[in-house]
Backbone as a printed PyTorch tensor [residue, N CA C, xyz], in Angstrom:
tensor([[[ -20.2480,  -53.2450,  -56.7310],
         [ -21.3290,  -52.7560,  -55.9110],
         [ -21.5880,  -53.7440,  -54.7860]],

        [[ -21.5740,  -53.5290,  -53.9310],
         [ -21.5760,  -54.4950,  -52.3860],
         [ -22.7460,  -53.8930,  -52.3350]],

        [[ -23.1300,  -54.9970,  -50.9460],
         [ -24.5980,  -55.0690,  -49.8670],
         [ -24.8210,  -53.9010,  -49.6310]],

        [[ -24.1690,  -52.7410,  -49.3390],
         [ -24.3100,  -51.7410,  -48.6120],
         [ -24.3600,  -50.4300,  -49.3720]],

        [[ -24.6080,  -50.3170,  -50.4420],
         [ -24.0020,  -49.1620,  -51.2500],
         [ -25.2140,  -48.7970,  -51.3790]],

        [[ -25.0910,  -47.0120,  -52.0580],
         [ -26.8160,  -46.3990,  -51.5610],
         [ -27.4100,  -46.6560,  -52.8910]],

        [[ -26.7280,  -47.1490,  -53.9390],
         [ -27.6070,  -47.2540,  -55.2470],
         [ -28.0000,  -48.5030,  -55.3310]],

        [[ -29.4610,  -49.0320,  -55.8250],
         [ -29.8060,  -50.3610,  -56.0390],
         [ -29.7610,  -51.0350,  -57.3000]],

        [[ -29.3410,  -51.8880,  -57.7720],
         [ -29.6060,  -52.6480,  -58.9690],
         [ -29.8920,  -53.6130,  -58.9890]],

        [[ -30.5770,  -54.5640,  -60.0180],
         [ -31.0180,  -55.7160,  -60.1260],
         [ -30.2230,  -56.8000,  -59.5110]],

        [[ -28.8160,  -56.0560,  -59.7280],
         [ -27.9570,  -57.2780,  -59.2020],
         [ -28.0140,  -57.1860,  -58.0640]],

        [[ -27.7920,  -56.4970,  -57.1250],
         [ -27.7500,  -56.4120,  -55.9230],
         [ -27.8690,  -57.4900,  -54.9550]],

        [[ -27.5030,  -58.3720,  -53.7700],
         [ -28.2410,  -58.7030,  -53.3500],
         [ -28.4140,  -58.7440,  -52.1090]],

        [[ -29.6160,  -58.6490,  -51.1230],
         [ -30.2930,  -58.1640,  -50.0060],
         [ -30.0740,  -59.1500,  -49.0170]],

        [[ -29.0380,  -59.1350,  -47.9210],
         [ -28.8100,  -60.6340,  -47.3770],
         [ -30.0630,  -60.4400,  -45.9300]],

        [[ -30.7030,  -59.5720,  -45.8770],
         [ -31.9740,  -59.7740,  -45.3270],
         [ -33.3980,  -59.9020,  -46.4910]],

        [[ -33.1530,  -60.1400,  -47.2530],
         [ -34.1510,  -60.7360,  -48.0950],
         [ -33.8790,  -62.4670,  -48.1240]],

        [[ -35.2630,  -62.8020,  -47.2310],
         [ -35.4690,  -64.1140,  -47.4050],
         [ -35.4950,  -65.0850,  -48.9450]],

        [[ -36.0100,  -64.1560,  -50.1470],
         [ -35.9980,  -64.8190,  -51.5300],
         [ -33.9800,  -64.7810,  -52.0670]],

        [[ -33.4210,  -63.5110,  -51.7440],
         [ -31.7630,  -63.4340,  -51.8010],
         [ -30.8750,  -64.5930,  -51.1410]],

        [[ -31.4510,  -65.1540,  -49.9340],
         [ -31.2310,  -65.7580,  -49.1540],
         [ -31.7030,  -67.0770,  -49.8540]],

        [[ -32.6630,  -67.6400,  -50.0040],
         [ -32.9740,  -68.4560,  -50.3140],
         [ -32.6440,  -69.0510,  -51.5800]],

        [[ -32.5780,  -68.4070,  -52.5510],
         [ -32.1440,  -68.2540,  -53.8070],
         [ -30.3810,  -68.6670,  -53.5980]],

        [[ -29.9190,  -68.2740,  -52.9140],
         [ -28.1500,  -67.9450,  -52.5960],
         [ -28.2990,  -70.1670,  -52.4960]],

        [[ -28.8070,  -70.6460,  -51.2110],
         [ -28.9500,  -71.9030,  -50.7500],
         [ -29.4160,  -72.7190,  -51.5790]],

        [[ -30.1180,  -72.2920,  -52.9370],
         [ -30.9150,  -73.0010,  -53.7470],
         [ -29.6440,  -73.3700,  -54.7260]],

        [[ -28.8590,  -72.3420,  -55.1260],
         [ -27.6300,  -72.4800,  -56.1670],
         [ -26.3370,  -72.8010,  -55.3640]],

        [[ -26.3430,  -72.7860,  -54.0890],
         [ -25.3390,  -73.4290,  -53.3040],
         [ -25.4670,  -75.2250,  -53.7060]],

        [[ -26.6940,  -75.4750,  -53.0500],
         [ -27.0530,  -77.0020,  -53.0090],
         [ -26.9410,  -77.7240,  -54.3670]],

        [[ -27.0970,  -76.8300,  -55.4360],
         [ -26.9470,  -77.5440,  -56.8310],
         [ -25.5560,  -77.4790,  -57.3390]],

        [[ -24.9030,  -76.9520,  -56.9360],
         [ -23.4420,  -76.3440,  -57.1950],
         [ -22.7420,  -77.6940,  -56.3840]],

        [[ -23.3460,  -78.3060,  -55.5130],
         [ -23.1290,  -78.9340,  -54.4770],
         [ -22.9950,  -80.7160,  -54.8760]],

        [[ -24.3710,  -80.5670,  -55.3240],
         [ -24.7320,  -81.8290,  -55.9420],
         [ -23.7090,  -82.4210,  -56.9110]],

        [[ -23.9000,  -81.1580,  -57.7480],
         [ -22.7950,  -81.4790,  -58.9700],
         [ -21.5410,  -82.1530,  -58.6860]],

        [[ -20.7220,  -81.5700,  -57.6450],
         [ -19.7610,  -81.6340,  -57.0530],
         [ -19.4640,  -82.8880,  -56.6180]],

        [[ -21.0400,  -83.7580,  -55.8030],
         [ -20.7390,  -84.7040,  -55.4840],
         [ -20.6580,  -85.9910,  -56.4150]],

        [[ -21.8880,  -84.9230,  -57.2140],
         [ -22.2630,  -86.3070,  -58.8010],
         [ -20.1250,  -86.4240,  -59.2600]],

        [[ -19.8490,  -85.6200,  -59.3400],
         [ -18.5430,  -86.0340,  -59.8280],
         [ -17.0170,  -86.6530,  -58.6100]],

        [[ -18.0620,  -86.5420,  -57.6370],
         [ -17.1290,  -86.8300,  -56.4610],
         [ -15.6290,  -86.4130,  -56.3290]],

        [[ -16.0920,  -84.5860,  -56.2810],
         [ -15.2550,  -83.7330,  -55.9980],
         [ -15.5840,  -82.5210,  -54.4320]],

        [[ -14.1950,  -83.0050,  -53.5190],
         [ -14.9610,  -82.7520,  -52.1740],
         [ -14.9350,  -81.1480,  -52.0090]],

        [[ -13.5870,  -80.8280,  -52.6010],
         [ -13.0580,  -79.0490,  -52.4010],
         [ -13.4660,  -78.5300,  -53.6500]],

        [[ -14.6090,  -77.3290,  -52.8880],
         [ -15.1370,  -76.4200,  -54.5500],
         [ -14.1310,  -76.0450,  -55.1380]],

        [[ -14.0890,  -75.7370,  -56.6090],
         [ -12.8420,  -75.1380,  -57.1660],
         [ -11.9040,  -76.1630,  -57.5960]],

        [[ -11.9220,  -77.2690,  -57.2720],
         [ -10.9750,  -78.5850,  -57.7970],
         [ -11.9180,  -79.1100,  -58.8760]],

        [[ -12.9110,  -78.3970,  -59.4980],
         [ -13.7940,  -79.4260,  -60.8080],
         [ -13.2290,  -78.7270,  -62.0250]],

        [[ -12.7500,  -77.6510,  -61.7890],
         [ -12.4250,  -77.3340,  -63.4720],
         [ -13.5070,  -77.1530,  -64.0610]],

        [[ -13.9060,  -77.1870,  -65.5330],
         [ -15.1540,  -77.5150,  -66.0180],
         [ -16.2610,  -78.1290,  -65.9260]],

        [[ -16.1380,  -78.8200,  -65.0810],
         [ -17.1600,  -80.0700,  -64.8250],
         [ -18.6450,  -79.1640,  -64.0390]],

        [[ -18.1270,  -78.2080,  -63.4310],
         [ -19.5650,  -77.7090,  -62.5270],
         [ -19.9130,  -76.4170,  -63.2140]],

        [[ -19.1940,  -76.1660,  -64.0780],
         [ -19.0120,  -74.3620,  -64.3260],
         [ -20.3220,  -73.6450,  -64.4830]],

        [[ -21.5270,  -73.8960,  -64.7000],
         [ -23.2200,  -73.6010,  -64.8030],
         [ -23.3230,  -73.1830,  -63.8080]],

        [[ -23.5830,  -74.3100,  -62.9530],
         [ -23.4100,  -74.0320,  -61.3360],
         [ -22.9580,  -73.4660,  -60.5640]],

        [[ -21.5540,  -73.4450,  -60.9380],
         [ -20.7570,  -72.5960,  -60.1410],
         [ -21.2570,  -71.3460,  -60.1900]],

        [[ -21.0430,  -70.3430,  -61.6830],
         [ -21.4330,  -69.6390,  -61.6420],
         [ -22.6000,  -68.8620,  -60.8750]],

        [[ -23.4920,  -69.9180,  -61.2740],
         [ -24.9310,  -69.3660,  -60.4310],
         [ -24.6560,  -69.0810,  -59.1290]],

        [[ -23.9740,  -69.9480,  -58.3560],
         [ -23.4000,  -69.8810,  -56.7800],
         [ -23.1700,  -68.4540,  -56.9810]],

        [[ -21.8780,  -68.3250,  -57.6040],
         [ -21.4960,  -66.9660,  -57.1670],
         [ -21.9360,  -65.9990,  -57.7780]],

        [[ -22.6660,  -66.0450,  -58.8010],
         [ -23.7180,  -65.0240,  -58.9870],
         [ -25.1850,  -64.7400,  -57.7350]],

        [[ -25.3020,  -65.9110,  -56.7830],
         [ -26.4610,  -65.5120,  -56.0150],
         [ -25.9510,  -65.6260,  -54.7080]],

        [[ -24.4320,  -65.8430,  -54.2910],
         [ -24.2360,  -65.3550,  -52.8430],
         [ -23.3850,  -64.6640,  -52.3800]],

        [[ -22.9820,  -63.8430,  -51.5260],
         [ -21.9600,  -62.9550,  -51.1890],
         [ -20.4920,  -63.8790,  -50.9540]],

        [[ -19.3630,  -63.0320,  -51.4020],
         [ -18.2360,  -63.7320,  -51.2320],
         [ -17.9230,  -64.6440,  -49.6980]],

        [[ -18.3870,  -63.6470,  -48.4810],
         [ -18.2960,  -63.9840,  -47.5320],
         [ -19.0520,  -65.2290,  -46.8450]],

        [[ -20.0490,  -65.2910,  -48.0420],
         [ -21.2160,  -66.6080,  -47.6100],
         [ -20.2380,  -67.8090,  -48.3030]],

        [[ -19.9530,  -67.6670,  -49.1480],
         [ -19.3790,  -68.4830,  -50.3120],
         [ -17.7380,  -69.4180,  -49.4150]],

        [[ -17.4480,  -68.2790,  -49.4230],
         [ -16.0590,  -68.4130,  -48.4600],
         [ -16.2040,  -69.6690,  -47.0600]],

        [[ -17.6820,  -69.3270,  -46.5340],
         [ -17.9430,  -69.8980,  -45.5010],
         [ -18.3920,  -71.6900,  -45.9300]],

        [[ -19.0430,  -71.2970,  -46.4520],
         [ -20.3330,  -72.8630,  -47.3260],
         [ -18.7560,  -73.7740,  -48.0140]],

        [[ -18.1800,  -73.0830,  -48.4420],
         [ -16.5980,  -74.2630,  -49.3690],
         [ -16.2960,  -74.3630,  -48.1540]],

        [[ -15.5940,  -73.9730,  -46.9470],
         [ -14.4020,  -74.3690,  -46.3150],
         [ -15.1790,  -75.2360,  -45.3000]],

        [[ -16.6090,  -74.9640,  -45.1210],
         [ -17.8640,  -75.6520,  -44.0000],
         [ -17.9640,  -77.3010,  -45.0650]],

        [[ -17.7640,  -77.1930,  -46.3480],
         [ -18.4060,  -78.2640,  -46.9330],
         [ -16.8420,  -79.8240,  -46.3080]],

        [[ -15.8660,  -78.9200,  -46.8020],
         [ -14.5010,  -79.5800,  -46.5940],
         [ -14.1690,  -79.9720,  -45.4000]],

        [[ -14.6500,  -79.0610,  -44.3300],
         [ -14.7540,  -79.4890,  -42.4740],
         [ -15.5950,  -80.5580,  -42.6030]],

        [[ -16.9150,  -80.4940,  -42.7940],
         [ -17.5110,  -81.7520,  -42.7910],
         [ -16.8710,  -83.3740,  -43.2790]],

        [[ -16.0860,  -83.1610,  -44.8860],
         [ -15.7440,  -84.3910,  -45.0310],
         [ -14.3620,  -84.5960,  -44.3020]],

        [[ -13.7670,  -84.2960,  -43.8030],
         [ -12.9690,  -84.4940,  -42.7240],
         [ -13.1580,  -85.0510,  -42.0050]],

        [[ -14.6690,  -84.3860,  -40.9030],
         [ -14.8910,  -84.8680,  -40.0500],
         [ -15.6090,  -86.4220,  -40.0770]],

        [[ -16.0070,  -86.2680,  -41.5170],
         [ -16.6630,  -87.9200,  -41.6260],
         [ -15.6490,  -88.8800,  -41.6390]],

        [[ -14.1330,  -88.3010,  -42.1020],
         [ -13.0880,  -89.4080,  -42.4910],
         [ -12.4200,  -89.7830,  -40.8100]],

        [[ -12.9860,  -88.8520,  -39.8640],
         [ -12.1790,  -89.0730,  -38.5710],
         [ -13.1800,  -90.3660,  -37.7530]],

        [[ -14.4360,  -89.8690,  -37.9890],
         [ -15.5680,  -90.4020,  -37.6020],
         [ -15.6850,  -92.1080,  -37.9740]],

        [[ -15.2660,  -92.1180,  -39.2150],
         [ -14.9300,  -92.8670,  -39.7260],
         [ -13.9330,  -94.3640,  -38.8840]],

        [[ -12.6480,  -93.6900,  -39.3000],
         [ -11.8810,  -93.9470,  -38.1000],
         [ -11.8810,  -93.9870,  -36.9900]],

        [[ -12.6220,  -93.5050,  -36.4090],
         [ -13.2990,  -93.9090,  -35.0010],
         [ -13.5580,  -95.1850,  -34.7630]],

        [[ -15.0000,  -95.0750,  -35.5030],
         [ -15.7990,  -96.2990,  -35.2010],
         [ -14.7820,  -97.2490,  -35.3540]],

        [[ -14.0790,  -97.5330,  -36.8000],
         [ -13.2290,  -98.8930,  -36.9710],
         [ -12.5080,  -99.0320,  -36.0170]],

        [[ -12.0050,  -98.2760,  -35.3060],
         [ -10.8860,  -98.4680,  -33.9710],
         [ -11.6840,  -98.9950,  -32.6290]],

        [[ -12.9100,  -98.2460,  -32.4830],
         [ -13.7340,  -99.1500,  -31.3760],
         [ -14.3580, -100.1630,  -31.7000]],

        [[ -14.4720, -100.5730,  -33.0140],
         [ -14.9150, -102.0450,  -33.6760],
         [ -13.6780, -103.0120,  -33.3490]],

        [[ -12.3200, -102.7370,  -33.3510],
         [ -11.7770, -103.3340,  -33.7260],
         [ -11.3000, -103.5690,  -31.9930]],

        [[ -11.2450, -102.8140,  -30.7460],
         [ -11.2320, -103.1580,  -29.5760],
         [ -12.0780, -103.9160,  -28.8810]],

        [[ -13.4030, -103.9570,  -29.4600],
         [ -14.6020, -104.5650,  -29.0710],
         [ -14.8480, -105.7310,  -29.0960]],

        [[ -13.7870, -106.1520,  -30.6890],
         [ -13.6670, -107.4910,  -31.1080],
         [ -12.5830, -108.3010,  -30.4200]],

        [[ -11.7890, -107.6160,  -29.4010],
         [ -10.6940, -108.4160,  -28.9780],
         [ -11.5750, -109.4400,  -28.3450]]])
């Protein structure tokens, strides 16, 4: 049963409902945490370790949100590892 279908059920969920919405970000961020408590950067590489969580994630957000929030989480640590590398390279010209 998707977003759009004319029958409603409990499960359902309303991605213009601010509590659906909110709720979705609430089990993202803990799904998240976990992830980091075990210092695992790509969702889906914990195996057992998050599986509560996980679940909840994808029990409270649409695939397409989900899809977005993992591959957005993994761009970010990338971009910290370039960022990273940055700075040390203009530290290390600065110091000539």
């Amino acid at each position: 049963m998707g977003w759009f279908s004319s029958s409603k059920s409990s499960e359902t969920l309303d991605p213009t409902s601010r509590q659906d919405r909110q709720r979705c970000w609430d089990s993202r961020d803990a799904y998240f945490a976990c992830l980091d408590a075990n210092n695992i950067v790509k969702p889906g590489d914990e195996g057992n370790a998050c599986a509560e969580t996980k679940k909840k994630y994808e029990q409270s957000c649409a695939k397409s949100w989900i899809d977005y929030f993992n591959k957005r989480r993994v761009l970010a640590d990338q971009q910290q590892g370039v960022l990273t590398q940055a700075r040390t390279q203009a530290e290390s010209v600065r110091s000539r």
